[in-house]
N, C-alpha and C positions, 0 to 999 in steps of 0.2 A: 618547557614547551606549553603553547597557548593550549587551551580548550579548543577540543573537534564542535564546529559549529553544524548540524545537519539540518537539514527540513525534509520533513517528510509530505507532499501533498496528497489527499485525500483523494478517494475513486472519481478520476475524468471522467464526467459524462457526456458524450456527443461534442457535439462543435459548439453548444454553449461551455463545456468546460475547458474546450482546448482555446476557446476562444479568453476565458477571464484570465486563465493560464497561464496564455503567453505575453497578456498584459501585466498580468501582478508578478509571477516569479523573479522577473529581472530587478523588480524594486525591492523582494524581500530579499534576494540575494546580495544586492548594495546595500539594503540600511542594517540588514543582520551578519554582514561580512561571512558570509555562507560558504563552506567549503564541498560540501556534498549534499544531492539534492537525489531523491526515491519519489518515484511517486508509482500509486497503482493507477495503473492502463486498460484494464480488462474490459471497460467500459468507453472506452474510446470512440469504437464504429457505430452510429446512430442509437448508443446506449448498450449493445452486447457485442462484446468482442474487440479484436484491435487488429489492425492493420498494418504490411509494412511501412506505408507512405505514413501513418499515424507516428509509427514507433519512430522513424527517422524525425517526425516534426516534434515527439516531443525532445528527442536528443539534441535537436537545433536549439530549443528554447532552454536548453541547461541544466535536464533532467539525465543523471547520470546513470541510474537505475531501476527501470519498470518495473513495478511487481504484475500481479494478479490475481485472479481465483476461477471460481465457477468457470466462467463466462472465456475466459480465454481462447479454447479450442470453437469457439464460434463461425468463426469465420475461417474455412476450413486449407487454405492457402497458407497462413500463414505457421502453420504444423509444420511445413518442407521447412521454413525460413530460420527455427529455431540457429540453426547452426551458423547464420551469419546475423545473428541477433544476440550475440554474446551478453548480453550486459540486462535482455531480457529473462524475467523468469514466471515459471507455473510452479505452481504448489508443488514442494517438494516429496511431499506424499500421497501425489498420484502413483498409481501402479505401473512397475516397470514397463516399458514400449509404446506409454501412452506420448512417447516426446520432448523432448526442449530437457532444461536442469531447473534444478529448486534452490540453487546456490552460486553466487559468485562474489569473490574476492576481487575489490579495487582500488586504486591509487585515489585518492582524493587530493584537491590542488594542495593543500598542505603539506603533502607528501606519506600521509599516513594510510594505512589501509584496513580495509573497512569490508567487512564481509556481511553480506546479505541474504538472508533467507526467508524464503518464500512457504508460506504454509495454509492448510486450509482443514478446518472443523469438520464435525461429524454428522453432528448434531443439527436435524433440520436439514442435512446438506446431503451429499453424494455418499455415501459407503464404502469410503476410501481407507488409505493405510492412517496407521492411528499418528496423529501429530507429536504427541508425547513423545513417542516411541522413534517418532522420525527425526524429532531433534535431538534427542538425547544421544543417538547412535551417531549423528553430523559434529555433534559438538564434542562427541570423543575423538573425531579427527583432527581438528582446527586447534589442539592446544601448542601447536609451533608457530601460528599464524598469530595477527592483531589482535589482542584481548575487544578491540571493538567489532559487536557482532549485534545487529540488527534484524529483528522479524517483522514480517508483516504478517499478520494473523488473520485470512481472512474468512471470518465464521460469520453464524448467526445466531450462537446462542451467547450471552454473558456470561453464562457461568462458565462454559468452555471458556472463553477467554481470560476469565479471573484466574480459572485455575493453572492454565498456561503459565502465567504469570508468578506464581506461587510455585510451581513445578519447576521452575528456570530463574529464580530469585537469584541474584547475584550471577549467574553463567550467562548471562546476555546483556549487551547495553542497554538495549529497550526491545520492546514490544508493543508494538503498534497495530489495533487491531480496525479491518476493514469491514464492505460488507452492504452494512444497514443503511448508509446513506445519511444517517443522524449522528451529528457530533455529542457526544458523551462529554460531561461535565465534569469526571473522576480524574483527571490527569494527574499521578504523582509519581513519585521514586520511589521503590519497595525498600524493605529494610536492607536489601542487601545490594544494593543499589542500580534496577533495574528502572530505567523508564517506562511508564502503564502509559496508555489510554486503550478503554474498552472499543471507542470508534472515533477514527479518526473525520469521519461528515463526509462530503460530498462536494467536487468542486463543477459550478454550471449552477442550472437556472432554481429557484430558490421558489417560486411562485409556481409550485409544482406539486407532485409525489413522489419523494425518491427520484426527481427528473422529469417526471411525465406528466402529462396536461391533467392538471384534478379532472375536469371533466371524463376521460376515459378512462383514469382509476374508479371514479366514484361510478358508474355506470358499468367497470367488469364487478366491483364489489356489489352491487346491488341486482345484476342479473346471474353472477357465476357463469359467463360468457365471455370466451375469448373477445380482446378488441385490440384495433390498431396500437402498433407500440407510437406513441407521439410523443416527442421530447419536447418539454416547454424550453420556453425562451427569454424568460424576464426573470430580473433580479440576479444575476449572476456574482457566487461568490466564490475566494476561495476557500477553500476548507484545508485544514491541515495541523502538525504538530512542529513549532520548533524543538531541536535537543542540544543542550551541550554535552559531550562527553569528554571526560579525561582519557585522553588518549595512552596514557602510559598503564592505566589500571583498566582502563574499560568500563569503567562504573560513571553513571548519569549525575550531574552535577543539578540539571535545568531542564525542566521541559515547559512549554507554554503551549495552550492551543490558538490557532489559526484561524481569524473567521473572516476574510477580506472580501467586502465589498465591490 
C-alpha cells in the first residue's frame, strides 16, 4: 500500500485567505496527488470566527476536515450548527457543554482512515482542560481504529508545543501546530516518528500583521488602544505542511512546509 498523502492548510484568514485557497488547493491536490486535506477555519469570518456558509465553501474547495482554536465560538450561530458540521472540530479540551466534538475519524479517498484531533494550549491562552491530559485519555480509546492520527495544536507558546510533541512521540502521525500566523522553519519527524511543525503560517494577505493592515497594528501597539479589525489584502499566500504517512504503521515518512504564492 502507497503512502497516505495529507496537506494540512494553515489558519484561513478572511476572504484574502479563502480567496488564495480556493485558487492554490486544487493545484496542490493535483501536482501532490493528495488524498486528505485539514485545514484550520477559525479565522474564516473577516479574520475571528467561521461560518456556516464559510464551512460549506471550504468543503466545496476539498478541504475534508476544519480544525480550530480560540476564535471558533465567535460568531455565535454557528454553536447550534455543530451537529450538522460533522467533519468540523473545536478544541477538544474545551470543558464539557461548551459544544461541537475535538475528534473525528474519516475515509480518505484512498480508502484509509484517518483520525483528527483538535487541541488548544494553555499557556498565554484561555484556562482550559490540560491538552496532555486530553490526548492521552482520546488516544487510549482509538487503539482499534487507523494507527493514522493527526493534531492540530493550536497554542501560543513553543515550548507547549515542543513538549506536545515529545509527550506523543511515536503515538500520533503528526502534530501540526497552529495559532501565530508565522510559519516555523523546524519542520521534522521525531525519533519515534511523528510529524512536528511548531506553526504551520498563515494562509491570506502577507503584506500585513498576522492579516491586518500594519498601519492599525502599528497604531493599537503604540497607543494600547483598541482599533478597527482591518484585514489586508495584498500578497496573498498559502501557507501549510505537506505529510506522507505509512498508512499501515501510522508513522511520518515526509513532511515539507508550504509557502505558495
Amino acid at each position: 500500500m502507497r503512502n497516505l498523502k495529507v496537506v494540512f492548510i494553515a489558519d484561513i484568514f478572511g476572504d484574502p485567505g479563502l480567496e488564495v485557497m480556493t485558487r492554490m488547493l486544487p493545484v496542490v491536490i493535483r501536482n501532490k496527488n493528495v488524498d486528505f486535506v485539514i485545514a484550520n477555519g477559525e479565522n474564516g469570518a473577516d479574520g475571528k470566527g467561521l461560518t456556516v456558509d464559510l464551512a460549506n465553501l471550504y468543503y466545496e474547495a476539498g478541504i475534508d476536515v476544519i480544525t480550530s482554536g480560540n476564535h471558533i465560538f465567535d460568531k455565535a450561530p454557528l454553536r447550534k450548527e455543530f451537529r450538522n458540521l460533522p467533519n468540523l472540530l473545536r478544541p477538544m479540551n474545551y470543558p464539557p457543554g461548551s459544544g461541537g466534538h475535538g475528534m473525528v475519524t474519516v475515509k480518505s479517498k484512498s480508502g484509509v482512515e484517518i483520525t483528527v484531533i483538535n487541541l488548544m494550549g494553555r499557556t498565554f491562552m484561555s484556562p482550559i482542560d490540560c491538552p496532555f491530559r486530553a490526548a492521552e485519555r482520546e488516544l487510549g480509546r482509538l487503539k482499534s481504529k487507523s494507527p493514522v492520527v493527526i493534531i492540530d495544536f493550536h497554542a501560543e507558546s513553543t515550548a507547549e508545543k515542543q513538549a506536545l510533541a515529545w509527550f506523543l512521540d511515536g503515538k500520533v502521525s503528526a502534530i501540526i501546530g497552529t495559532h501565530t500566523h508565522v510559519q516555523t522553519a523546524d519542520e521534522k519527524i521525531t525519533p519515534a516518528g511523528t510529524g512536528y511543525i511548531t506553526d504551520a503560517g498563515m494562509t491570506g494577505a502577507f503584506d500585513s500583521v498576522i492579516g491586518l493592515m500594519p498601519n492599525v497594528a502599528i497604531h493599537k501597539f503604540m497607543t494600547q488602544t483598541p482599533q478597527p479589525f482591518t484585514l489586508a489584502k495584498d500578497n496573498l499566500h498559502l501557507n501549510g505542511v505537506y505529510l506522507e504517512i505509512n498508512p499501515e504503521t501510522g508513522k511520518c515518512v515526509n513532511i515539507e512546509r508550504l509557502n505558495l504564492p
